[in-house]
C-alpha positions in Angstrom: -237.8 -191.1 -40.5 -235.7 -188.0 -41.7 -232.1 -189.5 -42.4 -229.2 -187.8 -44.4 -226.9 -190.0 -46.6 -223.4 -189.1 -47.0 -221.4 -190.7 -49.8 -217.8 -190.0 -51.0 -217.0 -186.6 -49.2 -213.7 -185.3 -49.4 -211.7 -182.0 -48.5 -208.3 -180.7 -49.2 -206.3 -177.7 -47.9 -203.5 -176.9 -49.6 -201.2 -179.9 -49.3 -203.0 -181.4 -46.2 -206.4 -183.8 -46.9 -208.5 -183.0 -44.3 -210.9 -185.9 -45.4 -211.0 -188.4 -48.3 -213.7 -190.7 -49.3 -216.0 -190.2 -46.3 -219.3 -192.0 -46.3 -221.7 -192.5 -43.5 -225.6 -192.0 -42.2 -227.5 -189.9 -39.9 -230.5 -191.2 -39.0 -233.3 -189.5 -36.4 -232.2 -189.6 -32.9 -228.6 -189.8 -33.6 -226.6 -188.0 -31.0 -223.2 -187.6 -32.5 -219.8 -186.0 -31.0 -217.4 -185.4 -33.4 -214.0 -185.3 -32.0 -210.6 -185.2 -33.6 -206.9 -183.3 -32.7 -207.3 -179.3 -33.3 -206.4 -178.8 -37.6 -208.3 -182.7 -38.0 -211.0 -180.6 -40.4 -214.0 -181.1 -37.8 -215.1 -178.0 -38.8 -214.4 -178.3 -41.9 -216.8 -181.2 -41.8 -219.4 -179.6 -40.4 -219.5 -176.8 -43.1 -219.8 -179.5 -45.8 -222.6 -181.2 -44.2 -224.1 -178.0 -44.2 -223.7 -176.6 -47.4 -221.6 -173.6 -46.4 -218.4 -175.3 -47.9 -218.9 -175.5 -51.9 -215.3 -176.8 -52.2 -215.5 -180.1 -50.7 -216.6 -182.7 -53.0 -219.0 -186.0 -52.9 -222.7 -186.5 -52.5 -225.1 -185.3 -49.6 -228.0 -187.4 -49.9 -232.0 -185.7 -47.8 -235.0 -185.1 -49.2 -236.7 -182.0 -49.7 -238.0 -180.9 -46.8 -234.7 -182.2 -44.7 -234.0 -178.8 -42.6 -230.6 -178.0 -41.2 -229.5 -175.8 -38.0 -225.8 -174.8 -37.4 -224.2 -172.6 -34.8 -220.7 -171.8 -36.1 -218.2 -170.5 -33.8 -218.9 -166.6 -35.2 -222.1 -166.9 -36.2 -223.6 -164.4 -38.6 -226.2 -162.2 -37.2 -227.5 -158.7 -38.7 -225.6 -156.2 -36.3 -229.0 -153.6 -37.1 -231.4 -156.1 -35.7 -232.7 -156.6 -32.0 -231.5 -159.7 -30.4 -235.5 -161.0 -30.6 -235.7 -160.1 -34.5 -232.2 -161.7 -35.0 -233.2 -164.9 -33.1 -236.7 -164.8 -35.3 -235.1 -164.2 -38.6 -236.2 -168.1 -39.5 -239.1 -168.3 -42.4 -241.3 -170.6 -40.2 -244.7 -169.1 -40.1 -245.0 -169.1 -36.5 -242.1 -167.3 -35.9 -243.5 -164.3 -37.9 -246.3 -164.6 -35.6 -244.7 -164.6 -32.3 -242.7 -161.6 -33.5 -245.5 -159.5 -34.7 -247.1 -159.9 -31.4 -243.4 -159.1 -29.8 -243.8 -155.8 -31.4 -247.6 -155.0 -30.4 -247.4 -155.8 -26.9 -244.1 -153.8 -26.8 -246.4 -151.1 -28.2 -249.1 -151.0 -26.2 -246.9 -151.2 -22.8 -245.0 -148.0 -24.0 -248.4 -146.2 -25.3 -251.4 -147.8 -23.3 -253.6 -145.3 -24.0 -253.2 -145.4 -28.3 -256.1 -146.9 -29.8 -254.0 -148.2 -33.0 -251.5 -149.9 -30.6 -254.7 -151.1 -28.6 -256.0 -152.8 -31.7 -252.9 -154.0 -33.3 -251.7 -156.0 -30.0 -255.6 -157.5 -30.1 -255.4 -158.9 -33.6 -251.3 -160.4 -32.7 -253.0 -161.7 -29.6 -256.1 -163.6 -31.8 -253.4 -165.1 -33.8 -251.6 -166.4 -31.4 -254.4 -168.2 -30.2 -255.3 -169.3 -33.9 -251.9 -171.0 -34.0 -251.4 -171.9 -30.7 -248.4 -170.4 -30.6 -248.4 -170.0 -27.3 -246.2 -173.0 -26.4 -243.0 -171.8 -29.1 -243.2 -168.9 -27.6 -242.8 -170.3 -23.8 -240.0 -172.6 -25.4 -238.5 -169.2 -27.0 -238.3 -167.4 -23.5 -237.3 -170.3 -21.6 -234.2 -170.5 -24.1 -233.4 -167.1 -23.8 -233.5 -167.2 -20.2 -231.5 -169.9 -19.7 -228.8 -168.6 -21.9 -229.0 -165.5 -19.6 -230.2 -163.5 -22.5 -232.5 -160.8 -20.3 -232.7 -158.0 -23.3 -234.0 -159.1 -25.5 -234.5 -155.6 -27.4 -230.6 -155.1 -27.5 -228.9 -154.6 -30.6 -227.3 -157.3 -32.0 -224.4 -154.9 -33.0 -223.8 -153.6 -29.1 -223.2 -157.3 -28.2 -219.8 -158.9 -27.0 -218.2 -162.1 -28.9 -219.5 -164.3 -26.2 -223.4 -162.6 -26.2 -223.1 -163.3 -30.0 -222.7 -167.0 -29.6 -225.7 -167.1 -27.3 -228.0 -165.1 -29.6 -226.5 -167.7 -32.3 -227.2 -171.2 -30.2 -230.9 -169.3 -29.2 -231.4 -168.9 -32.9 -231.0 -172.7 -33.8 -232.5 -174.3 -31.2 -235.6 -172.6 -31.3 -235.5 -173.6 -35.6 -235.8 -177.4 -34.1 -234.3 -178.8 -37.5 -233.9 -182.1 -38.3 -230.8 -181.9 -37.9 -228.4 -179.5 -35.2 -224.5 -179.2 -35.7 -223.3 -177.5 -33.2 -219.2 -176.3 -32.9 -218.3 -175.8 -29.7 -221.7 -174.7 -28.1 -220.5 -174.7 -24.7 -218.0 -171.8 -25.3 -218.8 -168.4 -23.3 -221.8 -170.6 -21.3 -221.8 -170.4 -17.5 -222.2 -174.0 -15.7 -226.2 -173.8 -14.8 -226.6 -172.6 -18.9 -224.6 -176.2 -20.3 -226.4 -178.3 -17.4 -229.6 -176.6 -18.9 -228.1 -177.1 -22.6 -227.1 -181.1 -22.1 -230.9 -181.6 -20.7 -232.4 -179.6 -23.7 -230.5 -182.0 -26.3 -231.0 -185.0 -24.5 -234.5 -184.8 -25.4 -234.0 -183.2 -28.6 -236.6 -184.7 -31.0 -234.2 -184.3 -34.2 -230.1 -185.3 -35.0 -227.4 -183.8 -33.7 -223.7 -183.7 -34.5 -221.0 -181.9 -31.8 -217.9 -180.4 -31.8 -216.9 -179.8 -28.4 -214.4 -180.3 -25.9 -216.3 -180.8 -22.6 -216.3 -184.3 -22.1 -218.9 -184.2 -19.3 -221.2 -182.9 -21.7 -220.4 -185.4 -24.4 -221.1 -188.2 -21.4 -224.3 -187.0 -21.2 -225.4 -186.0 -25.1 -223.8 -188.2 -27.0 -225.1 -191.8 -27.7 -222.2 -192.1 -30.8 -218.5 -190.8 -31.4 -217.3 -190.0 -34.8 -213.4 -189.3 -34.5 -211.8 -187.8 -37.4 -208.1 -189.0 -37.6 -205.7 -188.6 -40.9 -208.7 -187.8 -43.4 -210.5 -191.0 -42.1 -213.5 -190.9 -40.2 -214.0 -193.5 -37.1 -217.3 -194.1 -35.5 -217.8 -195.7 -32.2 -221.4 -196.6 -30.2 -222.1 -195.3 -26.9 -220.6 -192.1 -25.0 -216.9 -190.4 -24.4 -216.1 -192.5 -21.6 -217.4 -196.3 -24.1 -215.0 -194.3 -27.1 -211.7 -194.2 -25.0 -212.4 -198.0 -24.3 -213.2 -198.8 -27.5 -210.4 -196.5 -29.3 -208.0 -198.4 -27.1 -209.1 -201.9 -28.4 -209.0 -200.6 -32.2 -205.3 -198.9 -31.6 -203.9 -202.2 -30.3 -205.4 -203.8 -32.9 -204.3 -201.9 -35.8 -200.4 -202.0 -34.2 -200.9 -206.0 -34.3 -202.1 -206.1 -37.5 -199.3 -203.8 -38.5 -196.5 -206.1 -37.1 -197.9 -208.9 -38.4 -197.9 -206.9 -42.1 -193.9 -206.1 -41.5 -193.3 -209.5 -40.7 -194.6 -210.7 -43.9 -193.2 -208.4 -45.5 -190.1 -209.2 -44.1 -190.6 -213.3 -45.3 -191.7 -212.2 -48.3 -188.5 -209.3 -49.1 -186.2 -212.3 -48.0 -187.8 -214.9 -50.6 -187.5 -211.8 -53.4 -184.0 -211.1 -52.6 -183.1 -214.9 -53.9 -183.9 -213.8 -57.2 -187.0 -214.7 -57.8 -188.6 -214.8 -61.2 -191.8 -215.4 -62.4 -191.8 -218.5 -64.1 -194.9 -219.4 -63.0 -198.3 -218.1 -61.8 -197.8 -218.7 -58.7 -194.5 -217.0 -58.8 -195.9 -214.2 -60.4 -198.9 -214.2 -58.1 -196.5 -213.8 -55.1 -194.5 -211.0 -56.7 -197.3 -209.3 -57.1 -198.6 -209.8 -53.2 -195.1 -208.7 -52.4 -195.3 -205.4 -54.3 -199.3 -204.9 -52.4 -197.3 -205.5 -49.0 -194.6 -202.9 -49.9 -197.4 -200.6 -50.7 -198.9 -201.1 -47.4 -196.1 -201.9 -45.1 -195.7 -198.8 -42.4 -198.9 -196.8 -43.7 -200.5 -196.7 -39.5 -201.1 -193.2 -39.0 -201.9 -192.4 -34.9 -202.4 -189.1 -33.2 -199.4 -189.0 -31.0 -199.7 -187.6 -27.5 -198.6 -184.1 -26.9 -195.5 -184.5 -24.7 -195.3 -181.3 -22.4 -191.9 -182.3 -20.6 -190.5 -178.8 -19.9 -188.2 -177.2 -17.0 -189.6 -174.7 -14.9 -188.0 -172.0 -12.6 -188.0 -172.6 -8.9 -191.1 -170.9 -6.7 -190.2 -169.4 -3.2 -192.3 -169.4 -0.7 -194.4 -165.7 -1.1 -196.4 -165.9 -4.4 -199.7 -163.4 -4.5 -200.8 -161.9 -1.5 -204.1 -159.4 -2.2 -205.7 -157.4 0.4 -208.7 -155.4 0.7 -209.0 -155.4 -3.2 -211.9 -152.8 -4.7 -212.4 -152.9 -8.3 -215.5 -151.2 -10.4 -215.2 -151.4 -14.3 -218.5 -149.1 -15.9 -219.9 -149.0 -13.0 -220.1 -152.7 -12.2 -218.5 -153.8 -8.8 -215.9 -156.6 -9.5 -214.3 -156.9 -6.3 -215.3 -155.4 -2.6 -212.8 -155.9 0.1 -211.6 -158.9 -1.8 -208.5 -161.0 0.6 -206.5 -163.9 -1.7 -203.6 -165.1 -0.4 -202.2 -167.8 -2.8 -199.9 -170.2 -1.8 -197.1 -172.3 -3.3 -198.2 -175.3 -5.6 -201.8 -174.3 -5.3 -204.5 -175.4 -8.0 -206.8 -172.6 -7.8 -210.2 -172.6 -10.2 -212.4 -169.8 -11.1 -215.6 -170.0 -12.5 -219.1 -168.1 -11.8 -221.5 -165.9 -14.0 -220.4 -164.7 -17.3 -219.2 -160.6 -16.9 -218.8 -161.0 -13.2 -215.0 -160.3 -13.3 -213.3 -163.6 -13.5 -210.5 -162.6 -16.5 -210.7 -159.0 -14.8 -209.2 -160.9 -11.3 -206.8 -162.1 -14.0 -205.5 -159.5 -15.6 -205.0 -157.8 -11.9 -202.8 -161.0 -11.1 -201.1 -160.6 -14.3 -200.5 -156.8 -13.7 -202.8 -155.8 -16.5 -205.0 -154.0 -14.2 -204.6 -151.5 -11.7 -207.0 -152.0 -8.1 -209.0 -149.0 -7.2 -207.7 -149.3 -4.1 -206.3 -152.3 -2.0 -202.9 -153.8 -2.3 -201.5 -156.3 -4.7 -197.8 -158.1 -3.7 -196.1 -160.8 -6.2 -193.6 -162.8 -4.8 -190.1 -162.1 -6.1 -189.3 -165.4 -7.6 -192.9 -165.6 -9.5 -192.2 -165.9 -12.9 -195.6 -165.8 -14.3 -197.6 -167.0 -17.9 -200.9 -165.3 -19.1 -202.8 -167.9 -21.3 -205.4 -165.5 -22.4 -208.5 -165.8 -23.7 -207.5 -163.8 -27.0 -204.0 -165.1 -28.5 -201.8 -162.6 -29.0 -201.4 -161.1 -32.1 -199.0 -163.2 -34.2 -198.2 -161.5 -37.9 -200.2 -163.9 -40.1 -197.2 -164.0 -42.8 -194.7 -165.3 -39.9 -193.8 -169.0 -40.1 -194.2 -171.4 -37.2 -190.9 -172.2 -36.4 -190.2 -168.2 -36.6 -192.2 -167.7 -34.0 -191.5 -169.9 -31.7 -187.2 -169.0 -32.1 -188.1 -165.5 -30.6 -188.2 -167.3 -27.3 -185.0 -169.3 -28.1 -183.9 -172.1 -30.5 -183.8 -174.5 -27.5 -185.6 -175.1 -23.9 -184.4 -177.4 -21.1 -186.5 -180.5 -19.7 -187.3 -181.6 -16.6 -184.0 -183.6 -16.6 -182.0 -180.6 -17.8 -182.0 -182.3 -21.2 -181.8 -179.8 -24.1 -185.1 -179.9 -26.7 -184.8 -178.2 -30.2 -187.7 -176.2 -31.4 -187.9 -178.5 -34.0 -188.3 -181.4 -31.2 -190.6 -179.6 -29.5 -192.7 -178.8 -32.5 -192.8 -182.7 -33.1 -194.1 -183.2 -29.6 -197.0 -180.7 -29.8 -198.2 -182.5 -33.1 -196.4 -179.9 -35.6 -194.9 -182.4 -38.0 -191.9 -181.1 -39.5 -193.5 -180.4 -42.9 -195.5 -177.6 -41.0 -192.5 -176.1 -39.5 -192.4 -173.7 -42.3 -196.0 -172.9 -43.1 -197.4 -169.6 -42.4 -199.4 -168.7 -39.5 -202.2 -167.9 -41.2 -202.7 -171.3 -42.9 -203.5 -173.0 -39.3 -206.9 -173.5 -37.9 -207.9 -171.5 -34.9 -207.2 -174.4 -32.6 -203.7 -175.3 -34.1 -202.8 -171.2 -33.7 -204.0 -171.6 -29.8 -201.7 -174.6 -29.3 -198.5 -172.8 -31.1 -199.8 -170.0 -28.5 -200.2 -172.3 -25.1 -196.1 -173.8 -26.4 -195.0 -170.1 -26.9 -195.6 -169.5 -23.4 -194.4 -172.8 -21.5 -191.6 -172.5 -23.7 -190.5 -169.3 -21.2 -190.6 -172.3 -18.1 -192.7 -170.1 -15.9 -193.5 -171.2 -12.2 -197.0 -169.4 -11.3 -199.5 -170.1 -14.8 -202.8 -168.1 -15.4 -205.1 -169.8 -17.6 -208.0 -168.0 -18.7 -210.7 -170.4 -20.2 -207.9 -172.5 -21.8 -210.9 -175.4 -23.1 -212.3 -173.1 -25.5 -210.2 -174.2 -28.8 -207.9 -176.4 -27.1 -208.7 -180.5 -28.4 -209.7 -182.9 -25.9 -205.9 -184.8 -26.7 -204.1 -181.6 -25.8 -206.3 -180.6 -22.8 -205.8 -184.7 -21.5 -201.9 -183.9 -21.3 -202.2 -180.4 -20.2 -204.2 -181.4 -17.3 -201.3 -184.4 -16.7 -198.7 -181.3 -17.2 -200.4 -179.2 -14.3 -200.8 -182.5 -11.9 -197.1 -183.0 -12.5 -196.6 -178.7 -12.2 -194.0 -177.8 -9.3 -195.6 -174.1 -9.2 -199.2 -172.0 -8.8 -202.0 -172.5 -11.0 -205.2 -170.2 -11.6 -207.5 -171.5 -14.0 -210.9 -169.5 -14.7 -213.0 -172.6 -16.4 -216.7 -173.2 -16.7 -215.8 -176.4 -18.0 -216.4 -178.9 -15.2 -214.1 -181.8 -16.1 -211.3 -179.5 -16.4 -211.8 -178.0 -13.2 -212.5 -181.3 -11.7 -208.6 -182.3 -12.8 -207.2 -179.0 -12.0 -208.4 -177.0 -8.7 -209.0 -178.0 -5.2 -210.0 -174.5 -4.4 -212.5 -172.4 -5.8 -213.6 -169.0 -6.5 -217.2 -168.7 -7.4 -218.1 -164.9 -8.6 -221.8 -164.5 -8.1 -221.8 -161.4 -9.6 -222.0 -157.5 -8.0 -218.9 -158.4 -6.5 -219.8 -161.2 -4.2 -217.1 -164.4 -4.5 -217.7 -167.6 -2.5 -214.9 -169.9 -1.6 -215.2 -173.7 -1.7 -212.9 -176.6 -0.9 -213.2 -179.8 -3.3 -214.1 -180.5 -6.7 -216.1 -178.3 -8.5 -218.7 -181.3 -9.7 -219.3 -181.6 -5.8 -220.1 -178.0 -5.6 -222.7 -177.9 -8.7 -224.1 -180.7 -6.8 -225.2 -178.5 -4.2 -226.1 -176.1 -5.9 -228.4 -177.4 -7.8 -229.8 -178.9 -5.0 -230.3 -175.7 -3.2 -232.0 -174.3 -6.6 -234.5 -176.3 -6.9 -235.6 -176.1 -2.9 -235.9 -173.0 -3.4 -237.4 -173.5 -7.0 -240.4 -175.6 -5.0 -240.6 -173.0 -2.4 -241.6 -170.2 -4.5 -244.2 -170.1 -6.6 -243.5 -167.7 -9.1 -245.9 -165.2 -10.4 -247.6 -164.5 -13.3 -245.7 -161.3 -15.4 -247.5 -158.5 -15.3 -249.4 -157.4 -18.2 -250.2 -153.9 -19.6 -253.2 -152.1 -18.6 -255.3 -149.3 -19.1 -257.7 -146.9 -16.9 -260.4 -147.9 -19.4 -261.9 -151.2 -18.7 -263.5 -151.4 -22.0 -259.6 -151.4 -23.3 -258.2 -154.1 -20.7 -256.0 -156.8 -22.6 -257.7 -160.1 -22.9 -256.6 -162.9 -20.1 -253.9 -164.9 -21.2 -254.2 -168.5 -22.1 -255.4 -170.8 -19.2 -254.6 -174.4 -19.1 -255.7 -177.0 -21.2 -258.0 -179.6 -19.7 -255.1 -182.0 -20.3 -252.3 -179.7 -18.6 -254.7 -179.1 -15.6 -254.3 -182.7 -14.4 -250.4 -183.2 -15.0 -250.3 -179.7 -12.7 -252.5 -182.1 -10.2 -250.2 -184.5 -10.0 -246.5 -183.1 -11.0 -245.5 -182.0 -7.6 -245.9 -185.7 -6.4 -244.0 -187.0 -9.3 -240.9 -185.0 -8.2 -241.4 -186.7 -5.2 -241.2 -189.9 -6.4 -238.5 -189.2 -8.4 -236.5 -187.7 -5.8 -237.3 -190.6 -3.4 -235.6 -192.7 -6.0 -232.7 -190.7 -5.9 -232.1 -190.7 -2.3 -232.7 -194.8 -2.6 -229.8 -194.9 -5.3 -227.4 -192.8 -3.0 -228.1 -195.4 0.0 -227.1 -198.3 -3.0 -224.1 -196.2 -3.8 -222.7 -196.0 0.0 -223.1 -200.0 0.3 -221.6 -200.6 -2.4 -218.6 -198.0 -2.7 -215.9 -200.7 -3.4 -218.3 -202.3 -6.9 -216.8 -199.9 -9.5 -219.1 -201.4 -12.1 -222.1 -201.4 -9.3 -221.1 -197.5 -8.7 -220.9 -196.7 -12.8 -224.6 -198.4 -13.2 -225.9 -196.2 -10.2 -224.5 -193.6 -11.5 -225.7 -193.2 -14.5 -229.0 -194.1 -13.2 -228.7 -191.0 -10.8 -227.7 -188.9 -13.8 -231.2 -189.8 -15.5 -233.3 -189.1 -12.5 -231.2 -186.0 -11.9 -232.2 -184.9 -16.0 -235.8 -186.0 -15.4 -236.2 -184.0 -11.9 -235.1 -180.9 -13.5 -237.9 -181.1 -16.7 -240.4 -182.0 -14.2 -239.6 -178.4 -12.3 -239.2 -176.5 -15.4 -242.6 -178.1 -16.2 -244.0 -176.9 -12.7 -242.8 -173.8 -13.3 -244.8 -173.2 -16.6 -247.8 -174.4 -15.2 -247.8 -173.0 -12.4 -248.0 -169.4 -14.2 -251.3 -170.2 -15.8 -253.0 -172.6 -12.6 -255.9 -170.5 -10.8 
């Protein structure tokens, strides 16, 4: 079994340790998240683990042969390369294969007729079959698929940030290391692309360790949470929803054990204070427990709660109105006779395919881009807050509390109480020693919060949030959601992040692309629900067909067959179609259990978690079909 041992790791920026005197395991199968306020070092911790950080110090413990894979949040691809090449630039042997034969057959499509290319794709095609490296290659397409990666002859270089992070989480999951550390994987990943992603790494054969803020996806990944707090590292069993329990218990506990330290203290500062000497032992032996007490007396370090308590101007009743909206950006249709009429205290979510126009829909709202034609009215009491997916630029050499003092020294509460900028600063986790450190010396996440107060700061009543889960910590995104429930004012969130949206929005815009948008009523779980229902009827319906190979007029030149199933695979094709239907018999049984038994919150938690497995299973067993099915005569 491959394990990693990690003994006495510790990391210091500047004046702030990010972690001291860390040891733990890894062993095979662990499925880690790693959580922790935004500026806690997660990554940080990550790129020691890795190797990437040579500053951190202690002892990483593998063998030889212990292989890691790690999708950073810019990953570091050759701009020059293809996205194929880039995503084979590994040294395994059978990715050299693969892409040789990538390169013949794109040959021989282009020249059929070339002898050279004829006989080149014929000897990549023998090798293939001499490795049987038929099946990596079936896992490399269906990953690129399902990270709606269609091109794979692009240029790396001609990619967007978000195509880049794709390429990059394509790159190590087809490496299958021992070990996967992923930051933030779900960033710039439509909703059927994670549901794909959480099934992928819940039967990921190796370790994996996760930064992310989707707690949905750590529900379903994650059998252990590590939460990095004040350089220490806590590590809880079980899921997100076992760590909040769990975290609770140890919290209390800690305050208990606290007061009961300050209480002894106090006994033991009255007993000093009557002039005690050590004329004895025991005397002495008690001075010196007093002087350990006073050392550790007041030392419990908790992440606060961000406290988002701010006034807001009052909303009248006209607030967006948009009518027979047409937008095209190069040549893509974004909207087409598009109607929105938003009302007052509406919670409005947007979410769809990735460069189907969400953030342009936005930035229209926002007045950031003009319609092609249509009308666009905002209500004359909207005072409106962009929180874009880019911050803004901020000069790196400004200081925090500089920053924030452009909007005003002071901002008024919802019970017309005035807050400092200092206070406020305090309240979203900016301890005062921070006030005056440069901008640049934050983390990306800490520079997003300083960005998210900026704007609430200016107590708008209509708020545009565009993907605000992407660097935000789960902590801040817990009170922001609590802020928008408690919100007198609009909101438009665009989100693939499903528990977020589940909090937020009632209504929803789906964009399917080519400028179709469906509207739905409910919460945006319920509506994945039905989809994926819908996907895999029609999944079951058609039987897809085999991809067209390249041919020739000569027959003597023909390209050989492809693979046909093994022996083995030829009876799980017999029978898969009837496990589905087991399966989903079992599924409809547990939704019978679930309506009998809708007031047992335990009996409905069990049920549903059993639900979620079946769910995972059913959706291999297609994806399974599907394969086979291309090769069955």
């Amino acid at each position: 079994m491959e394990t990693m041992r990690v003994e006495g790791l510790t990391k210091t920026y500047g004046e702030k340790t990010l972690f001291d005197q860390l040891n733990f395991m890894i062993n095979e199968h662990d499925r880690i998240g790693l959580i922790g306020t935004n500026g806690s070092g997660k990554t940080s911790l990550l790129n020691a683990i890795s190797g990437v950080d040579h500053d951190s110090s202690g002892q990483i413990i593998t063998s030889k042969a212990y292989t890691i894979g790690y999708l950073t949040q810019d990953p570091e691809l050759n701009n020059d390369l293809s996205i194929m090449d880039a995503v084979f630039s590994g040294s395994q042997k059978v990715y050299q294969t693969i892409r040789n034969y990538e390169q013949a057959l794109n040959a021989y499509s282009i020249h059929p007729n070339d002898p050279a290319a004829l006989k080149r794709y014929t000897k990549a095609e023998a090798r293939m079959n001499e490795e049987d490296a038929w099946n990596a290659q079936s896992d490399v397409k269906t990953i690129l698929t399902q990270l709606k990666i269609d091109d794979d002859q692009q240029k790396v270089g001609d990619l967007s940030g978000g195509q880049r992070r794709r390429v990059g989480l394509a790159q190590v999951l087809i490496q299958s290391p021992d070990l996967l550390l992923l930051d933030e994987p779900t960033n710039h990943l439509d909703f059927d692309s994670i549901d794909w992603l959480q099934n992928y790494l819940a039967g990921y054969k190796g370790s994996l360790i996760v930064v992310t803020h989707d707690r949905y996806f750590l529900d379903q990944v994650a059998n252990k949470i590590w939460e990095l707090s004040f350089g220490k590292l806590y590590e809880y069993e079980g899921n997100y929803q076992d760590y909040v329990a769990q975290k609770a218990t140890r919290v209390q506990g800690a305050i208990e054990a606290q007061h009961k330290t300050q209480q002894l203290y106090k006994a033991e500062l009255a007993w000093m204070k009557t002039g005690a000497k050590a004329r004895s032992t025991k005397q002495q032996a008690r001075i010196n427990r007093f002087n350990d007490l006073k050392k550790n007396v007041n030392t419990l370090q908790l992440d606060q709660d961000v406290d988002i308590s701010l006034g807001q101007t009052r909303l009248g009743k006209e607030v967006i109105n948009i009518k027979n909206a047409n937008l095209t950006i190069a040549n893509q249709t974004i909207l087409k006779n598009f109607d929105l009429l938003v009302q007052p205290n509406e919670r409005i979510g947007i979410s769809g395919e990735n460069g189907a126009g969400k953030t342009s829909l936005l930035n229209v709202i926002a007045g950031r881009l003009k319609l092609d034609s249509g009308i666009i009215k905002i209500g004359e009491t909207v005072k409106m807050a962009y929180y874009t997916q880019l911050t803004e630029p901020i000069p790196e050499d400004k200081r925090v509390i500089n920053y924030l003092s452009e909007i005003g020294q002071q901002v008024t509460d919802k019970e017309g109480q005035k807050i400092s900028v200092t206070e406020l600063l305090e309240q979203f986790l900016f301890p005062r020693f921070m006030h005056g450190t440069l901008i640049r010396k934050l983390s990306g996440g800490e520079k997003r919060r300083l960005y998210l107060l900026k704007l609430l700061m200016q107590q708008p009543n209509v708020l545009l949030l565009d993907e605000p889960t992407n660097d935000l910590d789960i902590a801040t995104l817990t009170v922001l959601e609590d802020y928008i429930s408690k919100f007198q004012g609009t909101v438009i969130t665009v989100s693939h992040d499903r528990y977020f949206l589940d909090k937020v929005a009632d209504r929803l815009l789906i964009f399917d692309g080519d400028g179709v948008i469906e509207e739905h009523r409910g919460r945006f779980s319920d509506y994945l629900t039905k989809k994926r229902q819908l996907n895999k009827q029609k999944s079951r319906n058609a039987k897809p067909k085999p991809a067209k190979q390249p041919t020739t007029n000569d027959a003597a030149s023909q390209k050989p067959q492809k693979k046909k199933l093994t022996y083995a695979e030829q009876l799980e094709y017999s029978h898969i179609e009837s496990d589905i239907d087991k399966l989903e018999t079992q599924q409809s049984d547990i939704d019978k259990q679930m309506q009998s038994n809708g007031s047992d919150y335990d009996k409905l938690a069990d049920l549903q978690a059993q639900k979620d497995q079946l769910e995972s299973e059913i959706d291999q067993k297609i994806k399974r079909w599907e394969y086979l099915s291309e090769y069955a005569e």
